[in-house]
N, C-alpha and C positions, 0 to 999 in steps of 0.2 A: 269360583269364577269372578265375584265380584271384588277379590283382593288384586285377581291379573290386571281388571278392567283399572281398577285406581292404578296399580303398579305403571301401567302402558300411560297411563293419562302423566303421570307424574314425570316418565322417560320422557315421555314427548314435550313436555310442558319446559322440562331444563335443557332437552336439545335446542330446544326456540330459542331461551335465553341466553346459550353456553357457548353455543354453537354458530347462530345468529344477532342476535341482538346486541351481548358483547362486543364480540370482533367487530363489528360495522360501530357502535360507541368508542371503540378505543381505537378504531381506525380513522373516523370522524376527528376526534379531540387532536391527533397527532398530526394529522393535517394540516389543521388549524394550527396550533402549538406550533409545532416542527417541520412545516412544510418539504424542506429539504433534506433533512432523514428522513423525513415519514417514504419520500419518493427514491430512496437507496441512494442519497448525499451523489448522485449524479453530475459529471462534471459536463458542460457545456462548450464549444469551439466555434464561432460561424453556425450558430443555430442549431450543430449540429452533439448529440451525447458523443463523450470520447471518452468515457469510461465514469466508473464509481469512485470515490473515496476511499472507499472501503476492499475493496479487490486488488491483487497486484498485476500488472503488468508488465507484459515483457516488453523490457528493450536492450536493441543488442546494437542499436546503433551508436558507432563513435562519439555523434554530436550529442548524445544521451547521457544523463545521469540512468547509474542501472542498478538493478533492486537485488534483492537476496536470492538466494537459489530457493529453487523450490522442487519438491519430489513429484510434482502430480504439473510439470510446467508450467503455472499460473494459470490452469485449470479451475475453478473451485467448484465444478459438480464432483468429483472424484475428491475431494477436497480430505488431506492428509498429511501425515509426515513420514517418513522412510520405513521406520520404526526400526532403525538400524542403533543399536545401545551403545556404549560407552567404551565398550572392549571388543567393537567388531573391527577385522583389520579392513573391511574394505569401507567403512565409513572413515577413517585414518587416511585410507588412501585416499578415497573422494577429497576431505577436508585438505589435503598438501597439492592436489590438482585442481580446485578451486581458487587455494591461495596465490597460485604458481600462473592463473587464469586471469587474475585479480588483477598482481603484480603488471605483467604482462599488456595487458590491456588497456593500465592505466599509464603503462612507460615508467613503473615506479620502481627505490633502489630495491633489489632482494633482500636488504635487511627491513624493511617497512612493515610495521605490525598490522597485519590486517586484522579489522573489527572483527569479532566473531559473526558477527550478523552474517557477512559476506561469504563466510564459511560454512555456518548449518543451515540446513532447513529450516524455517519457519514449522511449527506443529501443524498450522491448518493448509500449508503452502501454499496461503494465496496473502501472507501479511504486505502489504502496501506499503511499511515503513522500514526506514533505515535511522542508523546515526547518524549525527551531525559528521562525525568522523570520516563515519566514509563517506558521505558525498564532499568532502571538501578533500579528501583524495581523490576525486573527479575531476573535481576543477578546470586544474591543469589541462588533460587532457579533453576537456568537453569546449574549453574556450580556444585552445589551437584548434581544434577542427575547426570550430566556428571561425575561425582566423578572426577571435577579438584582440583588440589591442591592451594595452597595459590595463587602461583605466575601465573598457568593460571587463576586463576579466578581476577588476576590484570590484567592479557592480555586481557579476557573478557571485563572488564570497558574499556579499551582502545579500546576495538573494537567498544564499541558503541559511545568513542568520534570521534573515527575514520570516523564512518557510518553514524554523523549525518551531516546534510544537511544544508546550511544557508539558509536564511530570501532569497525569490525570488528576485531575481538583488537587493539585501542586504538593502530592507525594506518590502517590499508582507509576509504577512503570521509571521510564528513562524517558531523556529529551530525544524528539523523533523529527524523523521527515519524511511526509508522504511524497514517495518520486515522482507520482501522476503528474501530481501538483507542482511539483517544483520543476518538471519537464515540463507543463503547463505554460506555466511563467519564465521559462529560462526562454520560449518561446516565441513569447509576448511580448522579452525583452531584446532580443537576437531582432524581432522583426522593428521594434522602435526604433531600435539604436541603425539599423540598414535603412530606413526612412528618413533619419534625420541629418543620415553621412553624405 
């Protein structure tokens, strides 16, 4: 009986610290430290959140930069990829009616390489980034909508050299562009440049 009593005391003693006291110290210090990841890298519009950093969003509109397909819709409770392999024919097929979506959408030639990105899934499908690649296959098409002229739609390309992201601590990964973000600011800049006209 008296090894259960210390056994219980012992459980309880590392739930306190493991359980409690931890997580509220390292939730404390990241606050501190990292105030904007610690609160999920939330983006802000007119005072109002319009999404995370870290999450992808859908956009299907014309005057939009648009993100990678995703198997679960830019869901990420359901958060996944197709799990469709390498020799399925209907992931073959998906990938030539994405590209063909792609093309399309962006009013581009049919020999145009599309990035892969724009073609598979994301693993978690809910990735937030793209190539530099393809959003400057956007361009075109995001500044006619916008009906910019010559010189914003060279502001444009510079927004997205501006937007994109280096290699993680400058080798991890590829150069990237969060679309939130660079819908964000394509935004911010569509409404200066209508202000100032």
């Amino acid at each position: 009986m008296k090894s259960l009593l210390i056994a219980l005391k012992i459980f309880a003693l590392f739930t306190v610290i493991t359980g409690i006291v931890y997580p509220l110290l390292i939730t404390g210090i990241t606050r501190v430290t990292f105030p904007q990841k610690a609160n999920g890298s939330m983006l802000m519009k007119d005072n109002k959140i319009v999404g995370s950093e870290l999450i992808a969003q859908h956009f299907d509109s014309v005057i939009y930069f648009t993100g990678r397909p995703s198997a679960t819709s830019d869901n990420p409770l359901p958060s996944g990829g197709s799990n469709l392999g390498p020799t399925s024919e209907k992931l073959k097929l998906l990938v030539e009616e994405r590209k063909q979506q792609f093309i399309d959408f962006n009013q581009l030639d049919s020999s145009t390489e599309v990035p892969s990105e724009m073609l598979f899934a994301s693993a978690s499908g809910s990735d937030p980034h793209i190539s530099p690649q393809a959003a400057l296959l956007q361009v075109e098409r995001v500044a006619n909508s916008r009906g910019l002229d010559v010189t914003q739609k060279q502001q444009l390309r510079q927004l997205v050299e501006k937007t994109t992201e280096d290699r993680q601590f400058g080798l991890l990964g590829e150069k990237r562009i969060n679309v939130l973000v660079l819908n964000r600011e394509t935004d911010l800049l569509f409404t200066k440049n209508q202000t100032t006209n």
